[in-house]
C-alpha positions in Angstrom: 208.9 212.7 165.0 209.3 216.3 164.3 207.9 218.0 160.9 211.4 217.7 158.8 211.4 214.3 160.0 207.8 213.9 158.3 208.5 215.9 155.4 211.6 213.2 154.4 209.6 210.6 155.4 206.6 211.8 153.3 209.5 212.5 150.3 210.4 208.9 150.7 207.2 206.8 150.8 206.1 209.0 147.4 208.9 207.6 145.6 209.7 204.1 147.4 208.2 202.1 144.6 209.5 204.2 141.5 212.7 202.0 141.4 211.2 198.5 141.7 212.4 197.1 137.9 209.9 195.8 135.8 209.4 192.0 135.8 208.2 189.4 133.1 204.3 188.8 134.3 206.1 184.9 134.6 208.0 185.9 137.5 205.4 188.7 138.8 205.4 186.8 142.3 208.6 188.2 143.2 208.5 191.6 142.4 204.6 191.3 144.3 206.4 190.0 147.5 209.4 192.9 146.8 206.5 195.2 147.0 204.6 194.0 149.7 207.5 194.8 152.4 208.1 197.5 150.9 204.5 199.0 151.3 204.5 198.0 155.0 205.6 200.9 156.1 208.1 201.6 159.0 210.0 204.8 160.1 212.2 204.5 157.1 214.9 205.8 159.7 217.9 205.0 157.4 216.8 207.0 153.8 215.4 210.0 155.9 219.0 210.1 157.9 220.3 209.9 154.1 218.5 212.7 152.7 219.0 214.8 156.3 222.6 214.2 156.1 222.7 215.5 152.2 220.4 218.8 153.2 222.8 219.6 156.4 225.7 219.5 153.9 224.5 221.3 151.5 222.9 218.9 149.1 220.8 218.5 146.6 218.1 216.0 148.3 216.3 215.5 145.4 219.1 214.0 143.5 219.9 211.5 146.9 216.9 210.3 146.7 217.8 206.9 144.6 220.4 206.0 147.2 218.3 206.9 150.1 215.5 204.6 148.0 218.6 202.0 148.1 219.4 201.8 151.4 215.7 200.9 152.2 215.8 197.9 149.8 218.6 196.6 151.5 217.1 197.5 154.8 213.3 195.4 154.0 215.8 192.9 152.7 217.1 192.2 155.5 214.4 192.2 157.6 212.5 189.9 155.2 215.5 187.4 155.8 215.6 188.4 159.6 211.8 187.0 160.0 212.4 183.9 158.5 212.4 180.9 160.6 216.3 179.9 160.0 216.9 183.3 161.6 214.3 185.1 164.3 211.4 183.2 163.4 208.7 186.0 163.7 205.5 186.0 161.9 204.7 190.0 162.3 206.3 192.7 161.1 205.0 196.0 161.4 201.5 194.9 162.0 201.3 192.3 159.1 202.3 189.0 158.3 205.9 188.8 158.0 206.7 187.6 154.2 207.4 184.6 154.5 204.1 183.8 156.1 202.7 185.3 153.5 204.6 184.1 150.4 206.2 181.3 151.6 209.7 180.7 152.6 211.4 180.2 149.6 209.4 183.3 148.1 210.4 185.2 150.8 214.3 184.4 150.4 214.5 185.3 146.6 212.4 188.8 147.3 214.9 190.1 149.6 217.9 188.8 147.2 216.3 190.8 144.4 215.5 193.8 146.6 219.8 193.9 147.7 220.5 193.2 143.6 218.2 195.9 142.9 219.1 198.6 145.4 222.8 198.1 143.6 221.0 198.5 140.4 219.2 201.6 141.5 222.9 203.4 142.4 224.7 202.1 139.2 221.6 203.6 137.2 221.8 206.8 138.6 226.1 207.2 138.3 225.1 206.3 134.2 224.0 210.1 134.6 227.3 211.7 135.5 230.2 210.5 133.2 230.3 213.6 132.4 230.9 215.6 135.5 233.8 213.3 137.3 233.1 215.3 140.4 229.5 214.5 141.2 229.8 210.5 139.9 233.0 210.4 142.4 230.4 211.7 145.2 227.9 208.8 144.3 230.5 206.3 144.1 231.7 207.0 147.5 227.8 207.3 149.0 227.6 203.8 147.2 230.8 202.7 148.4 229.7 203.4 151.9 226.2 201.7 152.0 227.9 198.8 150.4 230.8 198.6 152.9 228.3 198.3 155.5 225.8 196.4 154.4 228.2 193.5 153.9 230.5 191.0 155.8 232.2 194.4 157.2 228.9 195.8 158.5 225.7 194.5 158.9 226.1 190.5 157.9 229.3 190.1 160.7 226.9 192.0 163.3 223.7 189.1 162.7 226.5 186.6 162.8 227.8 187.4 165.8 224.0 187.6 167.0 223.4 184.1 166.1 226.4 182.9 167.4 226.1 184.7 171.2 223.0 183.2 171.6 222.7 181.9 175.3 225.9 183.0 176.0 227.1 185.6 178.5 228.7 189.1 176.1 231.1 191.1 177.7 230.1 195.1 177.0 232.7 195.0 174.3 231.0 192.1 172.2 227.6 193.4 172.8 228.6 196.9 171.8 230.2 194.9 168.8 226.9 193.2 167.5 225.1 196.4 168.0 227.4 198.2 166.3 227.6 196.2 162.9 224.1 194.3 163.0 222.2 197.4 163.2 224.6 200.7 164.0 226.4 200.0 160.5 223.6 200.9 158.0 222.5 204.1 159.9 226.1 205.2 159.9 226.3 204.5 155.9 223.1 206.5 155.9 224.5 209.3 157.6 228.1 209.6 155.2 226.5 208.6 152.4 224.2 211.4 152.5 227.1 213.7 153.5 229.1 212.4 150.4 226.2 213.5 148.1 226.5 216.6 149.9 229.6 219.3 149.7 230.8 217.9 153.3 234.4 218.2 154.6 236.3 216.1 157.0 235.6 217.9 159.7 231.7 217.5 159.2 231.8 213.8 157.9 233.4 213.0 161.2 230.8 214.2 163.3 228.2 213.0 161.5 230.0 209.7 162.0 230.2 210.0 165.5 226.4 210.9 165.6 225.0 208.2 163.5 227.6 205.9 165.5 225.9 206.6 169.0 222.3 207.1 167.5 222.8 203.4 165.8 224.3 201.7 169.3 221.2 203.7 171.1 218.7 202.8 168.6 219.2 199.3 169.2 219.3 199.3 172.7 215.9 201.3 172.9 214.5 198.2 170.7 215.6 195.8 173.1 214.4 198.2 176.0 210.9 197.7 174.1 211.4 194.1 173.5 210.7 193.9 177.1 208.3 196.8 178.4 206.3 197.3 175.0 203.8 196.3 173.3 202.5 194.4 170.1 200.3 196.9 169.2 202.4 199.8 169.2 205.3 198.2 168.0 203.6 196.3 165.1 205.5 192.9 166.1 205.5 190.3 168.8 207.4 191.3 171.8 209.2 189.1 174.3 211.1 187.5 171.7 214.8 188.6 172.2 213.8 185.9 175.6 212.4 183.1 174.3 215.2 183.0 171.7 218.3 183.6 174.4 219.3 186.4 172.4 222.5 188.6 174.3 220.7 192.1 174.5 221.8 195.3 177.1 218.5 194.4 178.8 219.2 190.9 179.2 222.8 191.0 180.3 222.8 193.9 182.3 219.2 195.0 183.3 216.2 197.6 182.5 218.1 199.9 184.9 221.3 199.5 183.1 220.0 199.8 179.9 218.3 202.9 180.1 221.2 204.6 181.6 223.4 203.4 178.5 220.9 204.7 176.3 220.8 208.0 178.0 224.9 208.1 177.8 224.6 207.1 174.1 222.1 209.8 173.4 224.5 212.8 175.3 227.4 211.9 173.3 225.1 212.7 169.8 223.9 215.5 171.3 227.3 217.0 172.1 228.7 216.4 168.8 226.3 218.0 167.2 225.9 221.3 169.4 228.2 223.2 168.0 225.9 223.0 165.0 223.5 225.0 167.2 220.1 225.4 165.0 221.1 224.0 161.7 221.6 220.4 163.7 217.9 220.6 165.2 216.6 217.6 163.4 219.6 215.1 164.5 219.3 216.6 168.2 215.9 216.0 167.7 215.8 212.7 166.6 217.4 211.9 169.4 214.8 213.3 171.6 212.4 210.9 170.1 214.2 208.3 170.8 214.1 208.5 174.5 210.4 209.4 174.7 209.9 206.0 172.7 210.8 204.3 176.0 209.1 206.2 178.5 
């Protein structure tokens, strides 16, 4: 990742905890397993795209910081809820024991509810702040708006469904293209115009950041299943080979390493010619998607 990518990153694991609500000590299990997913690290893709998308638009980055914070609870939520064994069954994540190993399953379940309540608590704190200026709250009400569209039955939830339910069955492009789209594509889209919202973005701009975070989240999840395949535990901090053993409908799968990678490269032109006529101001969204296709070289 380049330096700007760091330096959000860096802004972002200083401040991850800050929003975790205080518990009663009788309850301090969940809040200790809300923590401990939280600390495990990760690229923390989705609240640096937030705060990139609020600096390119001329945004206070600073102030996006408790919806960029958001977006990550819902993202470790979901991945808590992924591991479990009703879902993907894994037992590593990121290089440690997934929560539910951990904490147990039922443990595990209620941390990632309290991390979704939370990251909505964490937005609806920070609007408190703005009554006063209608302009700016209307700004974080549409950034909320936007993570919560797409975190939800229109986003994320309707893409894992449709995961689950092509399982050991044959996709066209257009259904794979679907799941991809809402199971993983959704949240770094809501990343992307939500961070434009908090910043002073027009149509014009929101749309191509759209069509960016649209292509990077389809290619994003392809390069995943790309690794699934030809990577390895060690760098990827999880088990690998398990998009196979669970019959899960995946580019590689369906259509091919071959296939796959030339997809990816397709997805990754179309980001990088939406964002050209941005020349130097778009450098790190052209190269994020640089990184992506070295991670599969």
């Amino acid at each position: 990742m380049n330096v700007e990518y760091n330096h959000y990153k860096e802004f972002v694991e200083k401040h991850i905890l800050d929003f975790l609500p205080e518990v009663d000590h009788k309850s301090i299990t969940v809040y200790n397993a809300m923590k401990y997913s939280l600390e495990a690290g990760g690229k923390r893709l989705r609240p640096v795209l937030l705060l990139a998308a609020c600096d390119f638009t001329g945004g206070d980055v600073k102030s996006a910081l408790p919806y960029a914070c958001a977006l990550e609870y819902i993202h470790t939520y979901s991945l808590i809820h992924d591991d479990l064994p009703e879902v993907d069954n894994d037992d590593l994540r990121r290089g440690k024991p997934t929560n539910h190993i951990v904490f147990g399953h039922a443990m595990a379940l209620l941390a990632g509810d309290a991390l979704l309540s939370t990251a909505f608590e964490i937005m609806n704190k920070d609007m408190f702040m703005y009554f006063q200026d209608p302009a700016r709250l209307k700004k974080r009400i549409c950034a909320s708006y936007e993570i919560a569209k797409s975190a939800g039955c229109r986003g994320m939830i309707v893409g894992q469904v449709a995961d689950i339910e092509a399982e050991g069955k044959l996709c066209s492009t257009e259904m794979l293209d679907y799941i991809h789209l809402n199971k993983t594509a959704a949240l770094i889209t809501a990343a992307v115009r939500a961070g434009a919202h908090l910043g002073e973005s027009d149509d014009e701009i929101m749309g191509k950041l759209t069509m960016y975070a649209e292509n990077l989240g389809l290619a994003f999840q392809i390069a995943d299943d790309i690794l699934d395949v030809v990577g390895n535990e060690r760098d990827l901090g999880k088990k690998t080979g398990m998009d196979s053993e669970r019959n899960k409908s995946t580019y590689p799968a369906l259509y091919g390493l071959d296939a796959s990678r030339k997809r990816l490269k397709e997805l990754s032109q179309n980001a990088r010619d939406v964002m050209a006529p941005y020349y130097d101001n778009a450098e790190f969204f052209t190269d994020l998607i640089k990184s992506l296709e070295v991670r599969i070289k």
